[in-house]
C-alpha positions in Angstrom: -21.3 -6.8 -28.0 -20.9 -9.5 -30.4 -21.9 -8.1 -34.1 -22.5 -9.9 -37.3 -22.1 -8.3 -40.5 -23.0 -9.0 -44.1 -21.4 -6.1 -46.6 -18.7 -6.1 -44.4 -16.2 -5.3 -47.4 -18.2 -2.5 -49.1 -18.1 1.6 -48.0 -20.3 1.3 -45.5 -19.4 -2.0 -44.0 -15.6 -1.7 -43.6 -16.3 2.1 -42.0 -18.8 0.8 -39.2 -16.7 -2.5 -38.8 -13.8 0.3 -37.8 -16.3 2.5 -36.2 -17.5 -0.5 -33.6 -14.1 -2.1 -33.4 -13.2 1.1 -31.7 -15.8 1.0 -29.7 -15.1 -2.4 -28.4 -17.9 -4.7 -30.0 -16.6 -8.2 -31.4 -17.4 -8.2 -35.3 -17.9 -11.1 -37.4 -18.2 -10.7 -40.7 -20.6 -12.9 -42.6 -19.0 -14.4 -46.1 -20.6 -15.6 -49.3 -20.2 -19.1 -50.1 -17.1 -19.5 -52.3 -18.9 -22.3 -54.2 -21.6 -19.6 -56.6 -23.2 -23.3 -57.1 -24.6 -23.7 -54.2 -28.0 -23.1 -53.2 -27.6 -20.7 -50.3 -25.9 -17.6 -50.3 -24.4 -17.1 -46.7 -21.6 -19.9 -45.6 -23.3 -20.2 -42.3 -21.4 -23.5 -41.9 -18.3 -21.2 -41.4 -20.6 -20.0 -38.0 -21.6 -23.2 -36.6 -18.1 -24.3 -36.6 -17.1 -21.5 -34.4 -16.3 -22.3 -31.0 -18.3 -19.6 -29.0 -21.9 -20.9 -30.3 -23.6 -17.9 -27.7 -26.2 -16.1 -30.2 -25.2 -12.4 -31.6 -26.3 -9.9 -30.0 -26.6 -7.8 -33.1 -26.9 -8.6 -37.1 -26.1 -5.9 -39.2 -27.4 -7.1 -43.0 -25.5 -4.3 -45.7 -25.3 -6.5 -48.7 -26.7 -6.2 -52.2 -25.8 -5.8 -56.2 -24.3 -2.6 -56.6 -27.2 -0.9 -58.4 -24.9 1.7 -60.5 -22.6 -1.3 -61.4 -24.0 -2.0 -64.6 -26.3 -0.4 -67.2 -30.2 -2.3 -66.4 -31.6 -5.1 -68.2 -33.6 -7.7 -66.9 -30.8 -9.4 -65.9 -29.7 -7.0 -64.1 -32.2 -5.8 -62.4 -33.1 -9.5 -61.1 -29.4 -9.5 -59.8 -30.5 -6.4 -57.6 -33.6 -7.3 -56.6 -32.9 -11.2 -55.6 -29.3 -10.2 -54.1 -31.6 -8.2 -51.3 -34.7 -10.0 -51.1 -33.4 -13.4 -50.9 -29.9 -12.5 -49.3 -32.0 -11.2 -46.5 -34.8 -14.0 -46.3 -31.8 -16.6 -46.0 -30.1 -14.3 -43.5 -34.1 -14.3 -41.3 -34.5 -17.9 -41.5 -31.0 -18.7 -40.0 -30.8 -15.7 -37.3 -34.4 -16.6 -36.6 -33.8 -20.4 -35.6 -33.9 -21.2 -31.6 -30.6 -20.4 -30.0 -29.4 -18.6 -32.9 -31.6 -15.5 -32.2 -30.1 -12.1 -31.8 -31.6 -8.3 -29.8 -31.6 -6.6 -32.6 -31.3 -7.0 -36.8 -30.2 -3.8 -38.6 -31.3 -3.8 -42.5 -30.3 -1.5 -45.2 -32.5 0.1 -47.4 -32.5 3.2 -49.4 -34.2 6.6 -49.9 -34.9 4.9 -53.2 -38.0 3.6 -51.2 -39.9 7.1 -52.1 -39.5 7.2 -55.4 -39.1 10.7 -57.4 -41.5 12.9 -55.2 -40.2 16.4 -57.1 -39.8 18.6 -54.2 -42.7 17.3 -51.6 -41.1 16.7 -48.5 -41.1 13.0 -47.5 -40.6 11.1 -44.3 -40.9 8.0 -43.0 -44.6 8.6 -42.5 -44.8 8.6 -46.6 -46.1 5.9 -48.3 -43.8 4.3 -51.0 -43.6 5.3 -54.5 -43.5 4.0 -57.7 -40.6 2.7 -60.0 -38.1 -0.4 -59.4 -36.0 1.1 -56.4 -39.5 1.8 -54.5 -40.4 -1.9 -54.9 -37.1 -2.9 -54.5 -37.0 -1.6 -51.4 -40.2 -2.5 -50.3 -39.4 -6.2 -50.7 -36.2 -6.1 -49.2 -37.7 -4.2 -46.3 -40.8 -6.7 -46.1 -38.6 -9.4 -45.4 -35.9 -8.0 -42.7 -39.5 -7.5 -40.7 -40.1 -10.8 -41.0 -37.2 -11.4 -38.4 -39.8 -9.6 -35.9 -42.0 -12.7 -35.7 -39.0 -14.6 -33.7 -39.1 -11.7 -31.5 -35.8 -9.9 -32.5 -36.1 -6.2 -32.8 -35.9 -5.1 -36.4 -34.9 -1.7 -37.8 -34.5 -0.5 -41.3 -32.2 2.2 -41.9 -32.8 4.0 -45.6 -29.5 5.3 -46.9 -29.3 8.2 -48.8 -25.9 9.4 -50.6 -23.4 8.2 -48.2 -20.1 11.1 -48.4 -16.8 9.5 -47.3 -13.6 10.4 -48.4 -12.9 6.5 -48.8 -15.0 6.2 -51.9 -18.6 6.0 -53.0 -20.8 7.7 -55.3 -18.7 11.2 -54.4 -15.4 9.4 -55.6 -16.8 8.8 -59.0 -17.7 12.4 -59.5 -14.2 14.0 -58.8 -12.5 13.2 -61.6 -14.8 15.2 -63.9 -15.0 17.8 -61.3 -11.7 18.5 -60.7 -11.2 18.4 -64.3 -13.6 21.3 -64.7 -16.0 19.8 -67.0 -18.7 19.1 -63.8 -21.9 20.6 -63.7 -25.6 20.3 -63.3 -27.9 17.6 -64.5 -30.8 17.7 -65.8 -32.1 20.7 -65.1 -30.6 20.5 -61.3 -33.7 21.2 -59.3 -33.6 17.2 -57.8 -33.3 17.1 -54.3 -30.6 14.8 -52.9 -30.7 13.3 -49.5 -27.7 12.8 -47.9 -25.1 11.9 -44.7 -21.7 11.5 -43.7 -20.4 8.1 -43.1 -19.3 9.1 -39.2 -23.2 10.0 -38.9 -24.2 6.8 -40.4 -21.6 5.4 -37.8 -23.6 7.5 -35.1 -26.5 6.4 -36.3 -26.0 2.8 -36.1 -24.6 3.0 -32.6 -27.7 5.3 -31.8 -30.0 2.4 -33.0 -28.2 -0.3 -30.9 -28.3 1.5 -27.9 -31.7 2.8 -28.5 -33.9 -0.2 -27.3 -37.3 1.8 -28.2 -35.9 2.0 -31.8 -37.9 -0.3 -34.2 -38.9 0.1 -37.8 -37.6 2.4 -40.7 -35.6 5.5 -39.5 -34.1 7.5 -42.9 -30.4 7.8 -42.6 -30.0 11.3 -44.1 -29.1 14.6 -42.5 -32.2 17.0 -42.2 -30.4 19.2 -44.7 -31.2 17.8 -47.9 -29.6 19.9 -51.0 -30.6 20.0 -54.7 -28.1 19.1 -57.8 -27.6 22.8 -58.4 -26.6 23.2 -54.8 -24.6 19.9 -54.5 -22.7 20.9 -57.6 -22.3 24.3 -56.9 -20.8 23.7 -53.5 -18.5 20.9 -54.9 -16.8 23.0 -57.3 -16.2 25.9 -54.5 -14.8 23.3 -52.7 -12.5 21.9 -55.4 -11.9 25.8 -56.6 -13.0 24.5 -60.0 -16.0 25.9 -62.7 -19.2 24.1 -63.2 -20.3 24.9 -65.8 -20.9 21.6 -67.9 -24.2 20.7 -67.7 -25.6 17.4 -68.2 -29.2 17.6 -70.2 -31.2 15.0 -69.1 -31.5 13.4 -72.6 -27.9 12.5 -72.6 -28.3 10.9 -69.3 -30.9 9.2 -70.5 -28.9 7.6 -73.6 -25.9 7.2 -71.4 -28.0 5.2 -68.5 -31.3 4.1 -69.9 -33.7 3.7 -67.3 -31.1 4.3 -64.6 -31.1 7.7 -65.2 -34.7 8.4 -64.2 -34.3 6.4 -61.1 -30.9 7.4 -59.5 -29.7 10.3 -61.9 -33.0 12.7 -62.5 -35.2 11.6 -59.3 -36.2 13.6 -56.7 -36.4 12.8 -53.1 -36.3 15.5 -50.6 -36.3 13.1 -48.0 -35.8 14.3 -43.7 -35.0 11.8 -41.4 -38.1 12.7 -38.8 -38.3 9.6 -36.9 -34.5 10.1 -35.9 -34.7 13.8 -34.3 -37.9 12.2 -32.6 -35.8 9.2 -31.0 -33.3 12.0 -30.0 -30.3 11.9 -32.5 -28.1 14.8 -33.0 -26.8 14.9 -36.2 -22.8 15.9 -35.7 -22.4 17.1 -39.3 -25.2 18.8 -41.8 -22.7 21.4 -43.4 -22.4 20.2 -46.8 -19.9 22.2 -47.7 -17.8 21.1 -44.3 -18.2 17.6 -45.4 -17.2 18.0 -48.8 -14.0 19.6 -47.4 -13.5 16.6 -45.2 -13.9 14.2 -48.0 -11.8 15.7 -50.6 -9.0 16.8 -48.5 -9.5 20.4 -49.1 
């Protein structure tokens, strides 16, 4: 198949760029205008002047602001929120346009879309919650949809931690980890939804392949650990103590509002919709994954 991608540099990107490379699918990734003065985003110029003008069979849209780049303001926070929604909305209008139009668009999104539910279990049946990630992620979600009204199948795929041993949110733990001053935050009873990157691989293929798949599936194993457990199982793997907590007041002055959003919320998400379309998830042993990523 012929694949376009946005985010194409980023974790998750580059891994499925690899993962359908291998798999034989053409990938072309879509760039940001050079010129930051210009009034769209995407150099779609750069794809009209290719010389196969035959529609993509797949979009696959990835890119946003880092949201634990920077420390929010309302600067920030605008560079989050309009770096999905209108990313995506320019993406919509051009993939929607006669001859242009592709099967199948796959969005990112996040667990974020649930807000902190404590330790309710959520689905893709729940409704959203409350807090700027929730309506982030609504927003960005409303408009990948939109592609539906020029007939292209839309699914939204809600990310929860993503583990690869190439980098990520992981990555930025270990150094404190394997220094032995890692442990619990807050008071480590927040659930964490999670996958592997191959899974998120799978799961993507799954989607494509899956013609009856439309809508928001959650891309998290069914296996969703809390802080304690997450730490706990990190430092067995490493072979070093955890015994450093984090109280949640120094999260809060080290983060700001970050920290109630990302750090401190709760989201014992299960990816329902996903074991109902038939997916098999390859790898839900934490600790197994944690081995694979660190090298241990």
């Amino acid at each position: 198949m012929k694949i376009l991608l946005t985010g194409a540099s980023g974790l998750v990107g580059s891994a499925l760029a690899e993962s359908l490379f291998q798999q034989g699918h053409s990938i072309r990734p879509l760039r940001r205008h050079k010129d930051k003065n210009r009034d769209r985003l995407w150099d779609t110029e750069a794809l009209d002047a290719d010389a196969d003008q035959t529609p993509f069979d797949v979009v696959i849209n990835l890119a946003g602001e880092n949201v634990a780049n920077k420390r929010w303001n309302a600067q920030q926070k605008e560079k989050i929120l309009r770096s999905r929604v209108d990313g995506t909305g320019e993406l919509v209008d051009y993939i929607s346009q006669p001859g242009k139009r592709p099967k199948l668009l796959i969005c990112a999104s996040a667990t974020g879309y649930y807000g902190n539910r404590g330790d309710a279990i959520v689905d893709e049946r729940s409704p959203v919650g409350s807090g700027f990630l929730a309506e982030v992620c609504r927003q960005w979600e409303e408009t990948a949809m939109k592609a539906e009204l020029a007939g292209i199948r839309v699914v939204i795929l809600r990310f929860g931690m993503v583990l690869s041993p190439r980098g990520g949110a992981l990555h930025k733990m270990l150094p404190a980890f394997k220094a032995g001053v890692g442990g619990v935050i807050g008071d480590g009873n927040q659930y964490i939804g999670w996958i592997s990157i191959n899974d998120l691989a799978g799961i993507v293929n799954f989607v494509i392949n899956n013609e009856a798949a439309t809508g928001a599936f959650n891309a998290v194993t069914s296996t969703p650990v809390t802080n304690r457990v997450f730490v706990k199982t990190l430092g067995e793997v490493l072979r070093r103590p955890t015994i450093m907590p984090a109280p949640a007041f120094l999260v809060r002055l080290l983060f700001g509002e970050m920290a109630d959003e990302m750090v401190l919320s709760s989201c014992r998400v299960i990816p329902t919709r996903l074991l109902e379309a038939g997916y098999r998830f390859k790898e839900e042993d934490l600790r197994q994954v944690l081995l694979s990523c660190t090298g241990n």
